[in-house]
Every structure is written in structure tokens, then in C-alpha cells.
C-alpha positions, 0 to 999 in steps of 0.5 A, a space after each residue: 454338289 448342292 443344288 442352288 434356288 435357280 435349279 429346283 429339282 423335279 422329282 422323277 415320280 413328277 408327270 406331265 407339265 409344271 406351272 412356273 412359278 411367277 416371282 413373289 408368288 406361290 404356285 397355285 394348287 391345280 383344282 381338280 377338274 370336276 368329273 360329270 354329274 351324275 345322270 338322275 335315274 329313270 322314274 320307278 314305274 307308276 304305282 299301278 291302279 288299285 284296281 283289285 282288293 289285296 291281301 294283308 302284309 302277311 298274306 299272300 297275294 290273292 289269284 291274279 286277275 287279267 287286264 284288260 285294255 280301255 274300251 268302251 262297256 259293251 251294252 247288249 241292253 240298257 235301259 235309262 237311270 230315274 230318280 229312284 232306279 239305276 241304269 240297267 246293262 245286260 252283257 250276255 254270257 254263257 254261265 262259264 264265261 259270266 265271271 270273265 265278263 263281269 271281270 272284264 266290264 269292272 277293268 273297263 269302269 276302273 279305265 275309264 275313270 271310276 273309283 275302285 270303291 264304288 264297285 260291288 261284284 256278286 255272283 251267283 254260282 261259284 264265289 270269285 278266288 278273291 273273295 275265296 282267297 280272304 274268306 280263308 283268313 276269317 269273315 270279319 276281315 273279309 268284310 272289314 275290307 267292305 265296310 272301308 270302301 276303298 276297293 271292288 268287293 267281290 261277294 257271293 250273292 246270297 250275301 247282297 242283303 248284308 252289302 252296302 249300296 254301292 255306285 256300281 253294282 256288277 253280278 255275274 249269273 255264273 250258276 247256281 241254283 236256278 232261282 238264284 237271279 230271282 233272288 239276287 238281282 232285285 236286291 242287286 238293283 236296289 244296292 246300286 245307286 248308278 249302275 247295275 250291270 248283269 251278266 249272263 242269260 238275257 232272258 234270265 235276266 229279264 225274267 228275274 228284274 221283271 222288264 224287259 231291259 
């Protein structure tokens, strides 16, 4: 028999309880229930500091280098900045050990605050593997990246003539010919406007700036 308005028939695919209708009223449409909103992700990590020159888009990345944590710059020996002369450091080290150390005093300048492009590292022996690294891509954009000055430039240091001064200057006596402190480091102190820090032989060192720093 057909069914009459007072008995509406409930399909049996129908789940779970059904709102009546109220007279002269249509039954409203249930809103869906909003789900949680989605967490927000964690933050990418922070863009670490460009403590190191790189290398071009198309290059490969360049022999890394060790970090190291925030400390204070050890001073074997320093002797007070004038007017016209930087401060002068002396850490000591063994000429194997010189460029650690000299890697090492430019992770702590970069901690503590100063910019990447105020720093020029020279070596006396053997060049650092940045600097061999985009050697092999040709002189001039090797030293394009000098001229900008926004990085630590790592040269050898029978090129300190052509550097720029620079706020901070660090060498590393890693070798070389023995005259090579002779003639790199007063130039070395004449392109650092703040701060020349030399590591290696003390006496060396001294012998070559001529004082006892």
C-alpha cells in the first residue's frame, strides 16, 4: 500500500539518528564538522653562516672546512693597535699545524661577530684547498670573489702585494721557503687596518716584523 506524509520512509542505506523536521520548517542541512587545522611545520633550519667563500652554481662544493665552537682567540702574544699600526697576535704553531690554527682563529673572529668580508687569509707554504679549489676555475674569478669582499679570502702569500687591505688579516707560516715570513708578513701588516694575526714559529715571527711582539 502507498505509503501516506505521516509515515516518511527511511531509506535502509540511512545511519545514525535523523533530525525531525519541525512543522512549516525544512530540516536543515547538518554543516560538517570542521576537522583540526593543520599543525604549521617546524621552521627550516637557519641559513648557516657564510663563513666560507663557495663555489658557483655549477661548481662543486669546495673541500670542507671544520667548525669550530665560540671561544675566546688565544693570544700567545699581542701588542697594542696605534694609529697607523694593527694589533698584532702570535698563536704558535708547528709549520703542519699552522693552517689548522689559522682556520681556527678565523671560525672564532666569524663567532664572535665579524663579518666574513673582513677577513684575508694568506699562507706561506702550501695554498689552502679553498683557494687551490677555485684556482681551478681560472684567476679571474678567483679574484672577483676578492674584489666583492663578501667573503674570507684564502690567498698564497706571495700574492699579499695584489690583496686589498682588509679589517682582519690572518697568515699561516705553514712552510715555504725560509725567507718567506721576511716577505710576506710586513706587507701582511700593512694590509690589516685592525688586526694581523700570525701563526707559526714565534721567533720567526718576530725576526720577520722586526719587534718582539
Amino acid at each position: 500500500m502507498p505509503l501516506t506524509p505521516e509515515e516518511p520512509q527511511i531509506p535502509e542505506r540511512a545511519q545514525g539518528p535523523r533530525a525531525t523536521p519541525t512543522a512549516g520548517h525544512a530540516a536543515a542541512t547538518p554543516r560538517p564538522v570542521p576537522g583540526p587545522r593543520p599543525v604549521p611545520g617546524p621552521r627550516t633550519a637557519a641559513t648557516p653562516r657564510p663563513g666560507r667563500p663557495g663555489p658557483g652554481p655549477a661548481r662543486p662544493a669546495p673541500p670542507a672546512q671544520r667548525s669550530h665552537g665560540s671561544a675566546a682567540l688565544p693570544q700567545a702574544s699581542a701588542r697594542g693597535a696605534s694609529a697607523t699600526a694593527p694589533q698584532i697576535q702570535v698563536i704558535p704553531a708547528s709549520p703542519e699545524g699552522a693552517l689548522d690554527a689559522a682556520e681556527e682563529a678565523v671560525d672564532l673572529l666569524l663567532d664572535s661577530g665579524r663579518a666574513p668580508g673582513d677577513v684575508l687569509v694568506l699562507t706561506t707554504g702550501e695554498q689552502h684547498p679553498w683557494a687551490t679549489h677555485e684556482l681551478s676555475f681560472g684567476e679571474a674569478s678567483y679574484w672577483a670573489q676578492h674584489d666583492a669582499g663578501e667573503d674570507v679570502f684564502f690567498a698564497d702569500g706571495a700574492a699579499v702585494e695584489r690583496a686589498r687591505p682588509r679589517p682582519v688579516v690572518v697568515v699561516a707560516v705553514n712552510g715555504g721557503e725560509e725567507s718567506a715570513p721576511a716577505r710576506i708578513l710586513p706587507t701582511a701588516r700593512e694590509r690589516a687596518t685592525a688586526l694581523l694575526i700570525v701563526c707559526g714559529d714565534p721567533q720567526r715571527i718576530n725576526s720577520a716584523l722586526g719587534a718582539s711582539v
